[in-house]
C-alpha positions as CSV (number, residue, x, y, z in Angstrom):
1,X,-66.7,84.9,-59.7
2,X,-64.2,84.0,-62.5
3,X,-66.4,81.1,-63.8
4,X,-69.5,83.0,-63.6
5,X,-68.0,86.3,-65.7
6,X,-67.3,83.8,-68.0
7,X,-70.7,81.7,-68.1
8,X,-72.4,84.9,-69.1
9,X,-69.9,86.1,-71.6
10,X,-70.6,82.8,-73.3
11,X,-74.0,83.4,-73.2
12,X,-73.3,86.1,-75.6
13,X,-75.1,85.6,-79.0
14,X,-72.7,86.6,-81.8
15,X,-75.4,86.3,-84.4
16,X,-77.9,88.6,-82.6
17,X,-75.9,91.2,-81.4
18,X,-74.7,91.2,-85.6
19,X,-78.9,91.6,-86.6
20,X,-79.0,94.0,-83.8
21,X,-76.7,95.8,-84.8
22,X,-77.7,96.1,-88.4
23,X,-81.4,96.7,-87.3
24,X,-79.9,99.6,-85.8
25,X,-78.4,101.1,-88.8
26,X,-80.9,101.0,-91.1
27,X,-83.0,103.7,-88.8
28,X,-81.0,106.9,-89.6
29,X,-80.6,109.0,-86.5
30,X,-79.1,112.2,-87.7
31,X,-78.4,114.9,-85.4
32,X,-81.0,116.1,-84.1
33,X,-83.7,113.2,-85.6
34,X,-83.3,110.9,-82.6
35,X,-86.6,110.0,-81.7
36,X,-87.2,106.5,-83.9
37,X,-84.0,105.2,-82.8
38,X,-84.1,105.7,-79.1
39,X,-88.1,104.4,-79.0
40,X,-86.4,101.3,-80.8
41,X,-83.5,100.9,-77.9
42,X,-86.2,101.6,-75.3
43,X,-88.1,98.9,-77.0
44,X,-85.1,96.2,-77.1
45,X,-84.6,97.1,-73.0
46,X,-88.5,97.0,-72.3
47,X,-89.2,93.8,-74.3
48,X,-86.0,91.8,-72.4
49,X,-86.4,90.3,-69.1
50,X,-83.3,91.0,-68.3
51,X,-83.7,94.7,-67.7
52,X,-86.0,95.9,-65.2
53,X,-86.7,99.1,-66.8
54,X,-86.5,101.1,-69.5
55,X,-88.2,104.8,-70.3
56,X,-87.7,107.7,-72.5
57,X,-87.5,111.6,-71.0
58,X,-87.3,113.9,-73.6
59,X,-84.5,116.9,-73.5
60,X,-86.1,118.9,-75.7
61,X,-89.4,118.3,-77.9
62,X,-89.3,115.2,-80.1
63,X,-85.6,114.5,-79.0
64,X,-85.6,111.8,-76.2
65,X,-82.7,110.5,-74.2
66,X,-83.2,106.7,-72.9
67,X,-83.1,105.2,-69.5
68,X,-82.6,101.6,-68.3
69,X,-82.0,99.6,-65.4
70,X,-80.9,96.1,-64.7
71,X,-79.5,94.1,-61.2
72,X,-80.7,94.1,-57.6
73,X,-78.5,97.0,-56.2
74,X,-76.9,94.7,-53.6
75,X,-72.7,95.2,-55.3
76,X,-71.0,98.0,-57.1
77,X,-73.2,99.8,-59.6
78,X,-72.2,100.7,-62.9
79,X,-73.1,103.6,-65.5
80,X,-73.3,102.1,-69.5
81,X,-73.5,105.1,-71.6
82,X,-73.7,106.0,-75.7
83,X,-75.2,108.9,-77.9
84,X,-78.1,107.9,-80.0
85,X,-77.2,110.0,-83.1
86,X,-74.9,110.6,-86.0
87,X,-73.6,112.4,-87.9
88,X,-74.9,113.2,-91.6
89,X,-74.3,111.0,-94.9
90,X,-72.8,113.8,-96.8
91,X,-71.2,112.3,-100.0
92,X,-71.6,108.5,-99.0
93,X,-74.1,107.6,-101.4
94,X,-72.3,109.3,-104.5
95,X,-69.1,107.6,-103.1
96,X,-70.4,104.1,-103.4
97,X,-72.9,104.9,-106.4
98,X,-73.5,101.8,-108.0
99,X,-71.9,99.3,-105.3
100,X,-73.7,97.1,-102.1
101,X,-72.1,100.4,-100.0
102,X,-74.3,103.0,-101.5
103,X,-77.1,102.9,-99.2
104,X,-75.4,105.0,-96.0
105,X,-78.2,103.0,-94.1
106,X,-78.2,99.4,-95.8
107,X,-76.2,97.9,-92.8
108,X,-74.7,95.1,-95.4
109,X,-71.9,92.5,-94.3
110,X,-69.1,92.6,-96.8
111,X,-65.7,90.4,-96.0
112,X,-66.6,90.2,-92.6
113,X,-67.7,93.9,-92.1
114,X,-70.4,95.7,-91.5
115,X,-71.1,99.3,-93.3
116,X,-73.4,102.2,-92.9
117,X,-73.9,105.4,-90.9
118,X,-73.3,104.9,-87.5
119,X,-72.4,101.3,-87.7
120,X,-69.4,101.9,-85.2
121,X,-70.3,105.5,-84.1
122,X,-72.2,104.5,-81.8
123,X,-74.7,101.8,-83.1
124,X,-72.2,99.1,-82.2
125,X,-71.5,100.2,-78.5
126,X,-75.1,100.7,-77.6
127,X,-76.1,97.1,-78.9
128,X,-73.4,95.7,-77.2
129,X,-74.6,96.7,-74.2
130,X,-78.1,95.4,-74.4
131,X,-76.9,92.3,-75.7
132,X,-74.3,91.9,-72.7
133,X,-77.5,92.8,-70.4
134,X,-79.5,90.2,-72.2
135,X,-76.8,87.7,-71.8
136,X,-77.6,87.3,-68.3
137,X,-81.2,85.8,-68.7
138,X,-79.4,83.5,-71.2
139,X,-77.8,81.7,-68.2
140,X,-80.3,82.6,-65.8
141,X,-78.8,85.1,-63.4
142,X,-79.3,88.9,-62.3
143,X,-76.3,91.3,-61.8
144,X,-76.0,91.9,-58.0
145,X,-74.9,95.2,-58.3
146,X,-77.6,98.1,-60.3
147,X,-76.6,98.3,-63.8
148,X,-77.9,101.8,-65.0
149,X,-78.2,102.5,-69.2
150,X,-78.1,105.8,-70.5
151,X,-78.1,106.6,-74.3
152,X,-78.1,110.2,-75.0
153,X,-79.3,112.8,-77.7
154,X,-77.4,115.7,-79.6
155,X,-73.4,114.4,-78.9
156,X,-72.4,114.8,-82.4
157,X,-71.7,118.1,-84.3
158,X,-72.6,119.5,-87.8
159,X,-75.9,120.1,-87.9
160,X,-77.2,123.9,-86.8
161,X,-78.9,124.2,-83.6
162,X,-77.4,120.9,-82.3
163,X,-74.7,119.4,-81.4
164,X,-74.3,121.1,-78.0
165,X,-74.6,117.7,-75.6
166,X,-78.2,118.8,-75.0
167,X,-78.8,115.2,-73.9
168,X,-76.0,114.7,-71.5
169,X,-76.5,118.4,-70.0
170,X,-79.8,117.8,-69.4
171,X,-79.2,114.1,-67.8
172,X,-76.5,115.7,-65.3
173,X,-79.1,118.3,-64.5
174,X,-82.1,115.8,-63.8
175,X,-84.3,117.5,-66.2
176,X,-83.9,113.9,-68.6
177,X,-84.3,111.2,-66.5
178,X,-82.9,109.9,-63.3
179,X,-79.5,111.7,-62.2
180,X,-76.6,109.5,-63.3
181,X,-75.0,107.9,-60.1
182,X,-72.5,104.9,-60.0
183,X,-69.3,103.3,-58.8
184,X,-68.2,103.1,-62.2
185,X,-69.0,104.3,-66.1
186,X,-68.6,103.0,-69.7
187,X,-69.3,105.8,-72.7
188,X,-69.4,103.6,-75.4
189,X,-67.1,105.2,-78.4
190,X,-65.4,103.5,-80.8
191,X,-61.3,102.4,-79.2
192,X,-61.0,99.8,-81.4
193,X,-61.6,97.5,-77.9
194,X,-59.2,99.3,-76.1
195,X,-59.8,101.4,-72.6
196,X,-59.1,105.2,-73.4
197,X,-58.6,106.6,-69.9
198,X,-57.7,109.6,-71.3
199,X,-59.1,112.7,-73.6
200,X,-58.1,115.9,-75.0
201,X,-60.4,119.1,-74.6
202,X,-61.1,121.4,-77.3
203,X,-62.8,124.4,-78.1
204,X,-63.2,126.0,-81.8
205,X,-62.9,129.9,-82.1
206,X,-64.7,131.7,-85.4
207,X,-62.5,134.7,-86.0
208,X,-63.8,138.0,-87.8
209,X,-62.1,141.0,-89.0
210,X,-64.2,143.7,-90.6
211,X,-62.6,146.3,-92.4
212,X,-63.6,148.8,-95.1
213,X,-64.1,147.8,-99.1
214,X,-62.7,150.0,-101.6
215,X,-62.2,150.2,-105.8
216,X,-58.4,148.5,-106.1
217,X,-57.6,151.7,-107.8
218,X,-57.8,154.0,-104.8
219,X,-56.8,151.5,-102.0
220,X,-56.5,154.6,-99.8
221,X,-60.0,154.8,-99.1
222,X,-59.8,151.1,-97.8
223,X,-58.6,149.3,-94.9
224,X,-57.9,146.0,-95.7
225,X,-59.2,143.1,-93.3
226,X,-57.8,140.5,-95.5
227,X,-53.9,141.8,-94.9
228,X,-54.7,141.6,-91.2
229,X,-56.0,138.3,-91.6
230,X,-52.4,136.8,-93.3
231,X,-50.7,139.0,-89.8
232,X,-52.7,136.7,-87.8
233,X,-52.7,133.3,-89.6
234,X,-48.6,133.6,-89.2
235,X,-49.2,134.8,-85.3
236,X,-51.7,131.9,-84.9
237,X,-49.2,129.2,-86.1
238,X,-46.8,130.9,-83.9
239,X,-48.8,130.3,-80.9
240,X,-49.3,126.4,-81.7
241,X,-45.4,126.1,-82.1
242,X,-45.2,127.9,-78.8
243,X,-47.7,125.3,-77.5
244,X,-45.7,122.5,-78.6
245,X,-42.4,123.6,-77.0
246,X,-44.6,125.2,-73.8
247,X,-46.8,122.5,-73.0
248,X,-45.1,119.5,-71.7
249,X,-47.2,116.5,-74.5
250,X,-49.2,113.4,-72.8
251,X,-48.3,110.3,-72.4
252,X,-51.4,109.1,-74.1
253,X,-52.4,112.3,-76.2
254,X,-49.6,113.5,-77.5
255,X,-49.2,117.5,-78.3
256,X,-51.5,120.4,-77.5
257,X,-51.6,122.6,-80.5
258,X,-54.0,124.8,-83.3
259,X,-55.2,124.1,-86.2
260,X,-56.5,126.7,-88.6
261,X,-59.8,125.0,-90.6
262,X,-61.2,127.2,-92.8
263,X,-60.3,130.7,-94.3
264,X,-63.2,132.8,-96.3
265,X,-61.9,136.6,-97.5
266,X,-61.7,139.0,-100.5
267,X,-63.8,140.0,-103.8
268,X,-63.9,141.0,-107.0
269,X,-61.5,144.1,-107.8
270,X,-61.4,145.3,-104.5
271,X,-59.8,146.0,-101.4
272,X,-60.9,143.0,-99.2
273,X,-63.1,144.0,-96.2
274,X,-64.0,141.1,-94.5
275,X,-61.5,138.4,-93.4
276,X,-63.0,135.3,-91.1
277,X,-61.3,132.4,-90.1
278,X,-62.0,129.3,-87.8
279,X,-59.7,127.0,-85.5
280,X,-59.4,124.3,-83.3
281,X,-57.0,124.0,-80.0
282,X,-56.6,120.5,-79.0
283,X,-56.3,121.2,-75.0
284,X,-54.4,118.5,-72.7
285,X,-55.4,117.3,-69.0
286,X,-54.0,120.6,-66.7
287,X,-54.4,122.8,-69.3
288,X,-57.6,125.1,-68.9
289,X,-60.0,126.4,-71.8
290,X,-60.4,130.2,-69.7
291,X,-56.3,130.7,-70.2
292,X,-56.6,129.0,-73.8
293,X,-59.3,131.4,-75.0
294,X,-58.2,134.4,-73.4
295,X,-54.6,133.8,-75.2
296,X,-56.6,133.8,-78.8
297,X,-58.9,136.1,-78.4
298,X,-55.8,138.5,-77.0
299,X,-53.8,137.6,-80.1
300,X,-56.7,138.6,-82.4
301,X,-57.3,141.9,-80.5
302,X,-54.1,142.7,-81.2
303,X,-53.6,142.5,-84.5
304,X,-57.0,144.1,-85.2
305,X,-55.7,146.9,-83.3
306,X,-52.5,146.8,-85.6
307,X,-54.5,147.1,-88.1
308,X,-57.4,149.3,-87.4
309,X,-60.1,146.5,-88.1
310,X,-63.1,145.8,-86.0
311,X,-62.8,142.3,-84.7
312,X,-65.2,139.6,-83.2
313,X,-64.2,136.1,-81.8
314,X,-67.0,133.7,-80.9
315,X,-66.5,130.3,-79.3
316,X,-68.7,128.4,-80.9
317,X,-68.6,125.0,-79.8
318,X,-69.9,125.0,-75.9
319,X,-70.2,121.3,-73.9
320,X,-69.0,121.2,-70.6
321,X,-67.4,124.6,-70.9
322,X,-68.9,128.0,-71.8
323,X,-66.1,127.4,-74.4
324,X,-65.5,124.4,-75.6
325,X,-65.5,120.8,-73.9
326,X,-62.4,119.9,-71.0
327,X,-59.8,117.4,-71.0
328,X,-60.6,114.8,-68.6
329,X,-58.6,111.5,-67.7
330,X,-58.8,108.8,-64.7
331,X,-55.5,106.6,-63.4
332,X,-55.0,103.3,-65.1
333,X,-54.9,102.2,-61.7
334,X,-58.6,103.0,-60.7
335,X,-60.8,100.0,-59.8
336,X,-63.3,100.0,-62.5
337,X,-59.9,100.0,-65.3
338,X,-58.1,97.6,-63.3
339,X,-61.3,95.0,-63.6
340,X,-62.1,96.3,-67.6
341,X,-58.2,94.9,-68.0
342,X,-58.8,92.2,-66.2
343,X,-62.1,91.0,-68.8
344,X,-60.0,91.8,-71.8
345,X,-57.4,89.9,-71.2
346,X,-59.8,87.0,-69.6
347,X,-61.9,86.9,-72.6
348,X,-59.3,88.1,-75.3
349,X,-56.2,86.1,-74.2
350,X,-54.3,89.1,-74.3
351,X,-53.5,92.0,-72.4
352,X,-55.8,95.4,-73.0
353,X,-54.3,98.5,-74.2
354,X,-54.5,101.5,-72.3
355,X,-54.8,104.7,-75.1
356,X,-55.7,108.4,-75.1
357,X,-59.0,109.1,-77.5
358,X,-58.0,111.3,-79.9
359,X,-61.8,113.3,-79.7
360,X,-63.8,114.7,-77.3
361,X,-66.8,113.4,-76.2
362,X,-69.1,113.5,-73.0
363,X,-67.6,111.7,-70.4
364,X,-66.5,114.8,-68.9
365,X,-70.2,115.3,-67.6
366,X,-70.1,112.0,-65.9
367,X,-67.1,113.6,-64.2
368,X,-68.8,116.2,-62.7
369,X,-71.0,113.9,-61.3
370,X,-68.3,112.0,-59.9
371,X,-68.4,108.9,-61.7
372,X,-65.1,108.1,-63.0
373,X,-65.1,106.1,-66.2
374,X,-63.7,105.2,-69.7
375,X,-64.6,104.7,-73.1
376,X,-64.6,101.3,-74.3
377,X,-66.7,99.8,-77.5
378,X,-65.6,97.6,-81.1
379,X,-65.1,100.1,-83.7
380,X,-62.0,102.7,-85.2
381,X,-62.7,105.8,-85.0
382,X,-60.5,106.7,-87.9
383,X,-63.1,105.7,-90.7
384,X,-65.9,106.7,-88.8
385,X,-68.0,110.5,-89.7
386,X,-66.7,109.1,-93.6
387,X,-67.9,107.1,-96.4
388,X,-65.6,104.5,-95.0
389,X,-67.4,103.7,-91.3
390,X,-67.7,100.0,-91.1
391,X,-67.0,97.4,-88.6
392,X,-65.2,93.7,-87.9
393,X,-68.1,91.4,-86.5
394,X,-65.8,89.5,-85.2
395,X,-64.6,92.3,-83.2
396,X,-67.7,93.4,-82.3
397,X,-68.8,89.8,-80.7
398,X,-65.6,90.0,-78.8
399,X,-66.2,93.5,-77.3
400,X,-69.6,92.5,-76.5
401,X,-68.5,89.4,-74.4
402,X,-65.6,91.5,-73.1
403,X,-68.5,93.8,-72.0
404,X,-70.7,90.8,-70.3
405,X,-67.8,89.3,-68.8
406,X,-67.1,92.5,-66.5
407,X,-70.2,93.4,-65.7
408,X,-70.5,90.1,-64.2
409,X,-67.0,90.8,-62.3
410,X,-67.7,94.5,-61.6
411,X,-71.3,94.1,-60.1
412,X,-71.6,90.6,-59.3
413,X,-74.3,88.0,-60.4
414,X,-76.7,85.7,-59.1
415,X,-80.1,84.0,-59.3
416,X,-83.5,85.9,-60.0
């Protein structure tokens, strides 16, 4: 098995998964404008002989998820997985006005690197995996085991009206395609080519006081929300300290905690009556997002109450969870890890790194269909969502082999 894993990770084209990837790119697939982008990955499946299938079912109108298939189904089967958009441009343009970086979609190869939009996040991971796929045909062989693909719609945030894993939710439901089902699952975000068995949950809480305005001179007649806003910012960054002390940290992901984002309050000569706030609880594995709401929204109550403001708290970031998305981690020790380690170090030459992602994203669905899995793809994460995103080639040729090599391992291979 050794020398066939590695026959097919040889087969790997480093100069096509590179045009790939840059053909990618250049078709913007902002949340929620999918649809070109996942007709061309359907397209790059369909027209390979090395898949057997490969179909779009639509979540919602005009915003399709994509489905492949490869392998006989005669060894383990294995779940590939990615999220066909990203997020907006924003500033990039501006940024790089007047440099080979200023078109957010221009895909261009600078020192060894390649920029734009959704170059790493996620255009990288799901080329790799049809270029992995395709590598088999290269040498002539089949996986034995089923090799499922399954690139989503709507993971990323930001845009209203999205952003809600519409795509994923409606996979794990059956309403988008086939029902996800396999010994084993890749979600392909960027780790920088290292296995994150691990993930913090989150959920984001929009905080509203409402008072009553008044003229500044005759504050009497006011109540002021903004006041009761500065009682609970200080009783907010209480709680996270409380967390930190409370909450034993992860091995991987480090503290669970708060963090305040945004503030809006007051006006002109006038005894603020409106105060809103948002926030962000990073949420470890054992922790639950029922007890981690409750506590805010209970904090908030209070100090309206304090106060005599009205207050509303809306959780407005649902996934997995009616309030947020969960934590989720497997054991570095599970099968499918165990043989991912084994490819990166077979194909690297040195031993893989086991990390905690430091996001959330959807492979807590794939838990509730019992599939355990990780995430795995070339990439950081760190410069990605900025004018910054780029990515090594070189990297991403050697994810993309390290990607062949164990599906060869995991699922076997053999002749047509």
């Amino acid at each position: 098995m050794t020398s066939v894993a590695v026959r097919v990770a040889s087969a790997v084209d480093g100069e096509a998964v590179t045009e790939l990837v840059r053909e990618a790119t250049r078709i913007p697939s902002v949340t929620p404008n999918e649809e070109e982008f996942a007709r061309w990955a359907c397209r790059q499946m369909s027209e390979s002989d090395a898949f057997d299938s490969a179909e779009l079912f639509e979540c919602e109108p005009g915003r399709p998820n994509v489905c492949g298939t490869a392998g006989d189904g005669a060894g383990r089967s294995l779940l590939l997985a990615g999220h066909l958009d990203t997020v907006a441009v924003e500033d990039w343009s501006q940024h790089w006005a007047g440099t080979d970086r200023e078109d957010p979609f221009g895909a261009h190869v600078i020192d060894g690197e390649l920029w734009g939009r959704g170059v790493a996040d996620q255009k990288a991971g799901i080329c790799a995996i049809i270029e992995a796929v395709r590598a088999f045909g290269r040498v002539g062989l089949r996986p034995a085991g089923r090799v499922s693909t399954l690139f989503v719609c709507d993971e990323e945030s930001g845009q209203p009206g999205s952003g809600v894993s519409a795509g994923s939710r409606a996979s794990g439901e059956g309403r988008a395609g086939p029902r996800p089902d396999a010994d084993f699952a890749i979600y392909t975000e960027p780790t920088t080519s290292a296995i994150y068995t691990a993930q913090m949950g989150f959920l984001i809480a929009d905080i509203a006081y409402t008072g009553v305005s008044a003229y500044f001179g005759r504050p009497e007649l006011g109540v002021d929300a903004l006041r009761a806003g500065h009682r609970l910012l200080d009783r907010l960054w209480e709680h996270s300290d409380r967390l930190r002390e409370s909450v034993p940290a992860h091995e991987l992901l480090g503290e669970a905690f708060l963090l305040v984002t945004s503030v809006t309050s007051g006006g002109n000569i006038a005894v603020p009556g409106r105060f809103e706030l948002s926030l962000i609880r990073k949420i470890l594995p054992g922790e639950g997002l029922d007890t981690a709401a409750t506590s805010i929204q209970s904090i908030a109550a209070e100090i309206a109450d304090e106060h005599g403001v009205e207050c509303t708290v809306e959780f407005s970031a649902p996934r997995d969870h009616r309030f947020g998305g969960t934590p989720d981690e497997v054991a570095a020790d599970q099968p499918g890890v165990v043989a991912l380690a084994r490819s990166i170090e077979a194909v690297t030459g040195e031993p893989a790194r086991i990390e905690g992602a430091p996001y959330w994203s959807e492979k807590p669905f794939l838990r509730d269909l019992e599939i355990p899995g990780v995430y795995f793809a070339p990439g950081d994460i760190s410069n990605c969502h900025t004018p910054f995103e780029r990515l090594a080639i070189d990297e991403l040729v050697t994810a993309t082999r390290t990607l062949a090599h164990f599906i060869a391992q995991w699922c076997g291979a053999h002749d047509p």
